[in-house]
Structure formats: structure tokens, C-alpha cells
N, C-alpha and C positions, 0 to 999 in steps of 0.2 A: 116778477120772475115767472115766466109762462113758458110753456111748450105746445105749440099746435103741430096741426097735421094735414095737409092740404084737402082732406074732407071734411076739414073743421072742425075736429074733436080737439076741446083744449085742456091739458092739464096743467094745473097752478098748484102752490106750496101747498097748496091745502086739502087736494086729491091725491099729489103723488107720493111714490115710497121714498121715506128717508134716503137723502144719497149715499154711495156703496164709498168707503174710505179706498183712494187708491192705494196701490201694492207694492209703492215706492219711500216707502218711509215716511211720508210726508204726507199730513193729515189734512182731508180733502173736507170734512164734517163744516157744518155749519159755524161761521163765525160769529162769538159773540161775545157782548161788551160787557164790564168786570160789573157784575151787580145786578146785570139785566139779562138773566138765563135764557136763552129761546128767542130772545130778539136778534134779529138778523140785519148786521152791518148795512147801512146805504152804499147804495154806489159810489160814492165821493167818500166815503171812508172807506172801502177798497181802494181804490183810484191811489187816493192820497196815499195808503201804505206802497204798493208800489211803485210813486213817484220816490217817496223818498229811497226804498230801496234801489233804483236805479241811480239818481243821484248820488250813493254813495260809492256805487261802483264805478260811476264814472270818474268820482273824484278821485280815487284808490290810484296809487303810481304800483302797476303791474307788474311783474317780471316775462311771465308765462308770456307767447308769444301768440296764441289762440286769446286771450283777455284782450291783449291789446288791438288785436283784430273787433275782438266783441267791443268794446268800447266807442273803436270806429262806427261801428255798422250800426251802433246803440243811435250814435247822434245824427246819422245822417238820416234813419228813420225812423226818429222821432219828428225832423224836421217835415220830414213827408206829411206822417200823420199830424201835425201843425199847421204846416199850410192848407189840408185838406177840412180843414174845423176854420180856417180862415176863408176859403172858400164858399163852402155851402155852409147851408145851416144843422145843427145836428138831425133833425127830421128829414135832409137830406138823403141821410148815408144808415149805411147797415155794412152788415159785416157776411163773409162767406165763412162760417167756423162747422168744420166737422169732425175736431176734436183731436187733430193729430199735429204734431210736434210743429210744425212751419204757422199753423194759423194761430198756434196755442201762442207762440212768440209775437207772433201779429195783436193779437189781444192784450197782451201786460205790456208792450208798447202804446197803443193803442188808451189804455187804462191811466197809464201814467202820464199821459199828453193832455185826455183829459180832466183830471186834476189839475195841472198848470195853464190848460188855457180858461177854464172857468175860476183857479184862486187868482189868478193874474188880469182877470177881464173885471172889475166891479159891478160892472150892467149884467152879466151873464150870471154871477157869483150863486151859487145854490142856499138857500137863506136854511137855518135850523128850524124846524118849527116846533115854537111854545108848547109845551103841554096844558096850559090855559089859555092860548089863544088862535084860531084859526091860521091854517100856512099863508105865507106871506103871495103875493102875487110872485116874486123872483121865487121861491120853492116851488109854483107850479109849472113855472116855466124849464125849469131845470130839469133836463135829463133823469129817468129814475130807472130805467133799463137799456140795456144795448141791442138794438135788435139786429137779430143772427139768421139768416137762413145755411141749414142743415141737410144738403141734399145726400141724400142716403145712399149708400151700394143695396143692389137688391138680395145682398146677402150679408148682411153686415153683423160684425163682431158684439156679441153681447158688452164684451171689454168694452167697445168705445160707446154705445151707447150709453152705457151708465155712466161713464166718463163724462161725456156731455151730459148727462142729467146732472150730476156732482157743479158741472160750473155753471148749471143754470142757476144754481142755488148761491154757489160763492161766487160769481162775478154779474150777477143781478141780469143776468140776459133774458132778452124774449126771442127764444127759438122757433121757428118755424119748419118743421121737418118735411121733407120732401122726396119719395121713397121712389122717383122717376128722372129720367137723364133731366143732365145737367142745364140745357135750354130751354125744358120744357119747363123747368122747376122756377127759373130767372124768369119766365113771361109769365108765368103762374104766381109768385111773389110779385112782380111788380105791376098786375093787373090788380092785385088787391091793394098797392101799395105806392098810386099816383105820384108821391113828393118825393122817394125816392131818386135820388139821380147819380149816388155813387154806390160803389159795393167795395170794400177791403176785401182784398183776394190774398191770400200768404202763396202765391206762384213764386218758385224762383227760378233762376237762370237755365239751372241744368232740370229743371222739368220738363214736360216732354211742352211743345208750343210757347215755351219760356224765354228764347234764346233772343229773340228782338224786339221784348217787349220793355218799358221802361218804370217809371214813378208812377203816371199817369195814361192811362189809354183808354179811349173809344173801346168799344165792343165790334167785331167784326162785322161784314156785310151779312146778314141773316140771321143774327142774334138779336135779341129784344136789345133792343137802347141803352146802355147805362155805362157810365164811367169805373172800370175797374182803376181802384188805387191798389199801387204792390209794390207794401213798405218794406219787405224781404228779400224783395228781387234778386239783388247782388251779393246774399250772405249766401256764407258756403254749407258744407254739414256739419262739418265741427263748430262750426260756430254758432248754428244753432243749439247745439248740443251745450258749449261751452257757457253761453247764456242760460239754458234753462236750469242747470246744476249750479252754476256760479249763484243764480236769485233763488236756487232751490224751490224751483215753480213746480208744483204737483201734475204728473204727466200721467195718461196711460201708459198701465202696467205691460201691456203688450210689446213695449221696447223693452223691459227688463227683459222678455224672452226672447231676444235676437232678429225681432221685427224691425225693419229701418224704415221702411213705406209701408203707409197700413191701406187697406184697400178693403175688398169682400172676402169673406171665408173661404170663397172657390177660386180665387185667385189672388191670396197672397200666401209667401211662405216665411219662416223664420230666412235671415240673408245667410248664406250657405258662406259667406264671408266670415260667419262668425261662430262656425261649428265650432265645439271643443273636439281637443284629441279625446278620441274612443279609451284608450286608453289608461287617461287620466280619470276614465270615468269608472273604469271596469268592464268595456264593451257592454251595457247596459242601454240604456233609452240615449240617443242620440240629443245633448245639450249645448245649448248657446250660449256666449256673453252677450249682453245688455249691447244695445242699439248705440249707445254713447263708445264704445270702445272701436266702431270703426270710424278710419278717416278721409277717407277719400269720397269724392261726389259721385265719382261715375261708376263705385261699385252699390249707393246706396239701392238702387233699386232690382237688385237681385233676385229679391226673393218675391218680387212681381211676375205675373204672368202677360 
């Protein structure tokens, strides 16, 4: 679990500050196993807790009509992220995570896929290792982090930064952060990072360059090389939303304050979609509801500049 910085400064569990508990109920702290204070879950016991809890929601007969949409969208990408681990090899693929709601659901998909294709593969299967006896050959070949690149707004929110620091620690990633546009930062990663040949991208449809793109695509003419995969494509905003409450996935605090799209500090604002009345408040400080209470895609990005 690492964080670098494309001038090569790295920080690992063991230089950086404790992560900051998010501000959504939901305890973002270090997970650890009953007897073993301080020690810190494997990937594949994350993994595995979120397979099962997806599992169960998929199994759940739903009323709500938002669930049953999430259900849909659950299975059809997961299928993505399965075929894509059928595909290439995990030293292949890396992930684009910058810590806001669309790639955060790309990731516990993502998580929960690979748990079932390495407990379902035996050749691949991640072995325990003995505490009397060295790791097995299949434990060293097994995946023990997800490598992330982190391309940064050049004014970005303290909130998501820590955010991501918090899941570098609970979802076992190696971050690579990257505080310069977005092309420059993808031939910059994948100059250091030869066997890469895919990137998971959380784009969806109503994004902006979103609109015709599919599961799987090429990178444009003039972009470094590589296969974006975009397991969210087709989910809408509610159901992003309906997913990450339904699994109770620990998100930035900055949608509890009426952020829908999070961007840099000089160009994003709370979504003006989600003012409360003056009002109800006592004409006081101007307040918002939480980012889950709007529904519609095409006012999500309001409060974008």
C-alpha cells in the first residue's frame, strides 16, 4: 500500500499519517482481524468481504425500483471487469481512481471480481502463508495491491486527498499521483510502467466525451496507447448513488455537502440543485442536502465550472 508522486517521492504505511475517518458514518480506519490489533487485512480478505456483500444484494428480490436498476448494472459490470482479468494478465491493468463516487464504484466492483476470479481460478488461487514456513510460490504470484494512477486537479480538495489516502490503506492500492493534465500523467505512468495495457476508467455516458464510448476502447489518435475499460458506462446517477448506500461503501464527505461532481477548489461548487430554503434555515449560511438526494444526470454537474 504505497503512494508516489511522479518526482518519485514514495510514501508507504510506515511514513504516512494515520488515515482521516470519513464524515459519512461509516468507519474508513484500518481494518483488523479479531486478535490481531494493527495488522492489516490482505487484499483478498477485502476483495472477499465485498464479493460476498454484492452477492447478497444481488440475491435480495427488491421492491425499490432504483435497486433493481442497481442489480442490473451490478451484473453486467462485473461481467466487464471479468472478462478484462480474462483478458490480460493482472500486471496488465491498473486502475484511474481519484477518489470520487463513479471510480469509487469502479473499485468495490472491481474488488469483488477479483475475489471470484482468483477463488474460482485454482492455478491463480492466493495461497495463506504459514507463519513457520516461507510463502508459497502461488502467494507470490498473487496480486497484493491494485495499482491506481491519481491524476490530481492543480487545486484540489484536502477532503479527497485524504479520501484517497484512507483507501490506500483499506483497499490495499498503490497510488501513483500525478498533479499535471491528464495525457501528460497516462504517458508519464505508462513510460515507467511497460506491461501495462489496460486502465479502468469510471467514465459514464453523460460525461462530458462519454457519449460513444463503450466496455472497451482504444485511446484516441495522440494519446499514449492503452485500453481504457469503462465498467460504469451505462449506470446513471442514482444508481451510482443507490449502490454506494445500498453496500454502505465509505465515500467522500464532500457529497454530504451538496457536491455532485468533485473537481478543484476553483472550479467546483456545492450543485445549486440542492440548496435548502433560506428559510428553513433562519436566512443564516446558505446549506445543502447530501449529493444522493438528487436524481437526475443532466443536473449532476451544476455545480461545475
Amino acid at each position: 500500500m504505497v503512494e508516489t508522486y511522479d518526482h518519485g517521492e514514495v510514501f508507504s504505511d510506515e511514513c504516512a499519517d494515520p488515515p482521516i475517518p470519513a464524515q459519512n458514518g461509516i468507519d474508513t480506519t484500518y481494518p483488523e482481524r479479531e486478535g490481531q490489533v494493527g495488522e492489516v487485512e490482505s487484499l483478498f480478505d477485502i476483495a472477499r468481504v465485498w464479493e460476498e456483500r454484492i452477492d447478497r444484494l444481488l440475491e435480495r428480490e427488491v421492491e425499490s425500483e432504483i435497486l433493481k436498476d442497481v442489480q442490473r448494472q451490478t451484473r453486467v459490470s462485473l461481467g466487464v471487469v471479468e472478462e478484462a482479468l480474462r483478458r490480460w494478465r493482472f500486471e496488465e491493468l491498473a486502475m484511474s481512481f481519484n477518489g470520487g463516487k463513479d471510480c469509487l464504484v469502479m473499485l468495490i466492483l472491481f474488488l469483488a471480481a477479483i475475489s471470484k476470479h482468483y477463488r474460482t481460478n485454482p492455478t491463480l488461487r492466493p495461497s495463506t502463508p504459514s507463519p513457520t514456513k516461507p510463502s508459497s510460490a502461488d502467494a507470490k504470484k498473487a496480486p497484493t495491491t491494485i495499482p491506481c494512477v491519481y491524476i490530481m486537479s492543480t487545486s484540489p480538495f484536502p477532503e479527497v486527498d485524504n479520501f484517497v489516502s484512507n483507501c490506500v490503506h483499506k483497499y490495499h492500492l498503490t497510488v501513483h499521483r500525478y498533479p499535471i493534465p491528464m495525457k501528460t500523467a497516462f504517458a508519464t505512468y505508462l513510460n515507467a510502467h511497460p506491461k501495462v495495457q489496460v486502465i479502468f476508467v469510471g467514465t459514464r455516458r453523460t460525461d462530458p466525451h462519454g457519449q460513444f464510448l463503450g466496455h472497451f476502447d482504444p485511446t484516441d489518435g495522440g494519446w499514449p496507447m492503452f485500453v481504457r475499460c469503462q465498467p460504469v458506462i451505462d449506470w446513471h446517477y442514482r444508481e451510482i448513488w443507490g449502490f454506494l448506500r445500498e453496500l454502505e461503501v465509505p465515500y467522500c464527505n464532500l457529497y454530504d455537502l451538496g457536491y455532485t461532481s468533485l473537481g478543484g477548489t476553483t472550479d467546483t461548487q456545492p450543485n445549486p440543485k440542492l440548496v435548502m430554503d433560506e428559510d428553513g434555515i433562519g436566512g443564516q449560511e446558505v446549506k445543502f442536502r447530501p449529493a444522493y438526494e438528487l436524481m437526475e444526470d443532466s443536473e449532476e454537474r451544476l455545480g461545475r465550472d
